[in-house]
PAVO-27304 format. One record per residue (C-alpha): residue number from 1; chain; x, z, y. Coordinates in nm, 3 decimals. Each point is the difference from the previous one (the first is absolute). Layout:
<rs>
resi;chain;east;up;north
NUM;A;X;Z;Y
...
</rs>
This chain:
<rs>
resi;chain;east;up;north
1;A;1.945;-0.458;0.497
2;A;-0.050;0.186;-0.327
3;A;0.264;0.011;-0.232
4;A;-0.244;0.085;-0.345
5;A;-0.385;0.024;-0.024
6;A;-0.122;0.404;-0.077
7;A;-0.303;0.087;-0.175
8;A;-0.062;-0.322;-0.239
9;A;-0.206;0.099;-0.246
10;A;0.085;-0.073;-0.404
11;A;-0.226;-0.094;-0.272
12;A;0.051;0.270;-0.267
13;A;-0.008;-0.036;-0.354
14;A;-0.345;0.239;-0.021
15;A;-0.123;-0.238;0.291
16;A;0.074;-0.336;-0.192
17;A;-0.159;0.163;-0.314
18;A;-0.325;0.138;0.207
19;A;0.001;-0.413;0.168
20;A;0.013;-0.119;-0.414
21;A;-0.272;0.257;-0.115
22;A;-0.242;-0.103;0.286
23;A;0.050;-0.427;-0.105
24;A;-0.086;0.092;-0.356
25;A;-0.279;0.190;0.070
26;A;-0.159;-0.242;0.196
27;A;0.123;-0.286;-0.271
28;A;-0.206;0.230;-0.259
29;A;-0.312;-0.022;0.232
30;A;-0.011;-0.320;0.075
31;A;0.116;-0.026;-0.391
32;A;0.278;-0.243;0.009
33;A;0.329;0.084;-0.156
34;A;0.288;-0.045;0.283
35;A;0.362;-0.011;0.031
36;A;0.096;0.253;0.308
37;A;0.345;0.043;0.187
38;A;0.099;0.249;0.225
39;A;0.319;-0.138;0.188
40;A;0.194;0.249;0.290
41;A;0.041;-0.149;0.387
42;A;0.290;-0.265;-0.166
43;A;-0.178;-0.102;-0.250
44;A;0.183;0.169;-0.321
45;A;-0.253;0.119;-0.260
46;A;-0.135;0.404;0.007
47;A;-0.217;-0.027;-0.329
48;A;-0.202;-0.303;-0.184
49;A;-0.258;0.045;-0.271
50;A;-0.172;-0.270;-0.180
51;A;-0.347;0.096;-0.096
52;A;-0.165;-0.056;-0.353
53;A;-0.119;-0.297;0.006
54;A;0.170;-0.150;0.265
55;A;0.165;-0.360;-0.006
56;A;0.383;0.047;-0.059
57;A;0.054;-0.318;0.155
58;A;-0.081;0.180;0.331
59;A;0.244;0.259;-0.018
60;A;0.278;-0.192;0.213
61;A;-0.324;-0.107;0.235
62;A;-0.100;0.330;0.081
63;A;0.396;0.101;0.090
64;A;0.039;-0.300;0.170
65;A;-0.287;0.102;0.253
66;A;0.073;0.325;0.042
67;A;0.364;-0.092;0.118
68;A;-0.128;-0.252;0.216
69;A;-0.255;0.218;0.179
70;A;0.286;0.249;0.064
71;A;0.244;-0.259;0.117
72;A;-0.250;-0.212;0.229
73;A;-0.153;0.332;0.123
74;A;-0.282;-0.157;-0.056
75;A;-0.285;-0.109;-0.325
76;A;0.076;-0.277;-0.192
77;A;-0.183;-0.318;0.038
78;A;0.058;-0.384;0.098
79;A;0.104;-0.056;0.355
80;A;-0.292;-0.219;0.153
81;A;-0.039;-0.284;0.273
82;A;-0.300;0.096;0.151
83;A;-0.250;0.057;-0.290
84;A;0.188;-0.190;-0.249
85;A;0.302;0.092;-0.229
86;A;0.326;-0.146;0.117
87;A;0.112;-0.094;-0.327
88;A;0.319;-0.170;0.067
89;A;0.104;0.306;0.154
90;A;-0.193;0.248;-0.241
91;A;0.267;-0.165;-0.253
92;A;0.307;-0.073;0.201
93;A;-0.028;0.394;0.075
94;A;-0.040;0.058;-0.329
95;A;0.302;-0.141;-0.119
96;A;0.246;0.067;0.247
97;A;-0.115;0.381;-0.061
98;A;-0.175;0.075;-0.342
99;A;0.014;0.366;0.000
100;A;-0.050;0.001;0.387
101;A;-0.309;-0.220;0.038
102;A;-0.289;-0.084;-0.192
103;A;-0.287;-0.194;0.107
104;A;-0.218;0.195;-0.268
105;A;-0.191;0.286;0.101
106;A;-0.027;0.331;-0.111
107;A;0.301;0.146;0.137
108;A;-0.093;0.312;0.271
109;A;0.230;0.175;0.240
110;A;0.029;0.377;-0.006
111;A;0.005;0.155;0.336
112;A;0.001;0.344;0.144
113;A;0.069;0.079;0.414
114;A;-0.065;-0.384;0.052
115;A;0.368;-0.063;-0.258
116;A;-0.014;-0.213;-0.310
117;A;0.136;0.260;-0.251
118;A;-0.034;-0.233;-0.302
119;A;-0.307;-0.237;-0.187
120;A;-0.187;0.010;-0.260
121;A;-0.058;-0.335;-0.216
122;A;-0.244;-0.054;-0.256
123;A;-0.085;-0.299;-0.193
124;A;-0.235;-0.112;-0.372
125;A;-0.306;-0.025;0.176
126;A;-0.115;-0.300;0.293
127;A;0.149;0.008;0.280
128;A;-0.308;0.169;0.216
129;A;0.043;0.253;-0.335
130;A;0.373;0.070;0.040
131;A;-0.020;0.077;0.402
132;A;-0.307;0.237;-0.074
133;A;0.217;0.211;-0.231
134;A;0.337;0.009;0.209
135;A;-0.219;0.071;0.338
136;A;-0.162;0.278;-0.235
137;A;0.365;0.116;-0.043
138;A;0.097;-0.038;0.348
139;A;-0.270;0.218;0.079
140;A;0.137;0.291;-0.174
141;A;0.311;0.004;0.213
142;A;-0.144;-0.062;0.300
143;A;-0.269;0.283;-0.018
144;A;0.294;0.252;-0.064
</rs>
């Protein structure tokens, strides 16, 4: 029985700020002004930068994702029955655990060696709009 784990990798600062610099430029291409978190593996924020233009109202969204992706180990998004959204649960989750579960997506895991080593969140645009950017993010990370 192990004792500790060995050898779990860490999001770095440079990392979180290569994972931000990769959702803005695809935000500029796609030319929609976006909110974008970069959260470590428990969810506390590494660096946040709203872009010109961007709706302030989404700062707390984008955060919001980004620590729930981290926590869940997973992308944000509603839990489903079948192909529907379970919305009495989509709510009752989001209630009991607002920084810890959001049925909006957007929010995108971070992982390296098969670990979730943070999320990226990022939020302004439509949903489809916010998941291209933080995937775009993701990617960055992932490649390294």
């Amino acid at each position: 029985m192990a004792l500790v784990t060995r050898n779990h990798p860490k999001l770095t600062l440079e990392g979180a700020r290569a994972v931000l610099a990769a959702a803005q430029r695809r935000a500029e291409e796609i030319r929609v002004p976006m909110d974008v978190a970069v959260v470590d593996d428990g969810g506390h924020l590494l660096v946040f930068e709203r872009m010109d233009g961007a709706r302030p109202s989404s700062i707390a969204i984008s955060m919001v994702k980004a620590q729930a992706a981290a926590l869940r180990r997973g992308p944000t998004g509603p839990p489903m029955a079948g192909d529907q959204v379970n919305l009495p649960l989509a709510l009752g989750l989001a209630i009991a655990s607002p920084s810890g579960v959001t049925p909006i997506r957007g929010g995108v895991p971070l992982v390296v060696d098969g670990q979730v080593i943070g999320a990226v969140g990022a939020s302004a645009g439509t949903e489809d709009q916010d998941v291209d950017v933080a995937r775009a993010g993701a990617n960055a990370i992932e490649k390294a």
